[in-house]
N, C-alpha and C positions, 0 to 999 in steps of 0.2 A: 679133394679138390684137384687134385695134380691126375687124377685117371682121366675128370673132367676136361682139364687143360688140353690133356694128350691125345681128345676124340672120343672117351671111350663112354657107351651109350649105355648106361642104366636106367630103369624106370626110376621114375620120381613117387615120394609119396607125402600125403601131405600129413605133416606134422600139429598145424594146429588151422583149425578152421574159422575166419576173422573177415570183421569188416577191413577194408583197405581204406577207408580215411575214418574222420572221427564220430563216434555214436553218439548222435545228439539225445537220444528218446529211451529211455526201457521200460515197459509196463507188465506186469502181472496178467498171468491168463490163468483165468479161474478152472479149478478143477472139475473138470465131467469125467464119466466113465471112458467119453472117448480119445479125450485129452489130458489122461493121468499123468502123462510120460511128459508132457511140455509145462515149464514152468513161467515163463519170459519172453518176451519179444521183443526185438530191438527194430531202430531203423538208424541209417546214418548218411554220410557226407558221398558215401558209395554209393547210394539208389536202390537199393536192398532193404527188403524186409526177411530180418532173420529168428527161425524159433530156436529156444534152448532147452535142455535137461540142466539144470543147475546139481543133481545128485549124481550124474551120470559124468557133469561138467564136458558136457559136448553139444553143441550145433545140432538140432536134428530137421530142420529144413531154412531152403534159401529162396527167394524169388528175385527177380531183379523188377524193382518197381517204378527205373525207367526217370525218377524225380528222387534229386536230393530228399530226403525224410528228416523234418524238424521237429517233428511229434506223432505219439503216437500212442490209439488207446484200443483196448480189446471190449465188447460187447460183454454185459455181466449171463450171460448163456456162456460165452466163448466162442460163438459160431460166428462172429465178426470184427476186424480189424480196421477200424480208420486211420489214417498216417496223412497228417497234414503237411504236405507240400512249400518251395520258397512262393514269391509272391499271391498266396491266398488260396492257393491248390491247393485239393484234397482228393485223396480216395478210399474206398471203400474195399474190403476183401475179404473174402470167405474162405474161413478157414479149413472149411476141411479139404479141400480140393488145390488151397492158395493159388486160389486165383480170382483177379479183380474183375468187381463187379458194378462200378460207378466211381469215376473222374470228374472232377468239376474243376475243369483246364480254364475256366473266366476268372478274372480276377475283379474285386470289388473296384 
């Protein structure tokens, strides 16, 4: 810390890779041959849908999905993730690509 104080410019590296507020949702993503490696998905208070390796105990992808995430469930294929949004929002995301493909921004 005192190199830091003094100006002096190191890269940084990150230590552990994490939601920044709290994880309301984690569900199970079922095993395929092309998703051996991802165990878990989370969403949370940060707007991120995040996958894991629980054997690995590491993050292996992040999206930012833009809406707080209060729930969240994965398709029994694995090829799809819903994440239910605050006031009645939801969307839809494919996983192999993680990227969303249906928003329903109306609320009942």
């Amino acid at each position: 810390l005192n190199q830091l104080a003094q100006g002096a410019r190191q890269p940084c590296r990150a230590l552990v890779q994490a939601h920044f507020g709290a994880v309301l949702s984690v569900a199970a993503v079922p095993r395929t041959p092309q998703k051996e490696h991802e165990d878990f998905v989370t969403t949370a208070l940060d707007g991120t849908v995040r996958f894991w390796n629980c054997r690995e105990r590491h993050q292996t992808r992040c999206r930012v999905a833009g809406l707080e995430g209060r729930c969240v469930d994965v398709s029994s294929d694995g090829r799809l993730v819903a994440i239910g949004h605050t006031e009645g929002q939801f969307s839809v995301w494919e996983t192999s690509r993680l990227q969303c493909i249906y928003v329903n921004r109306h609320t009942h």
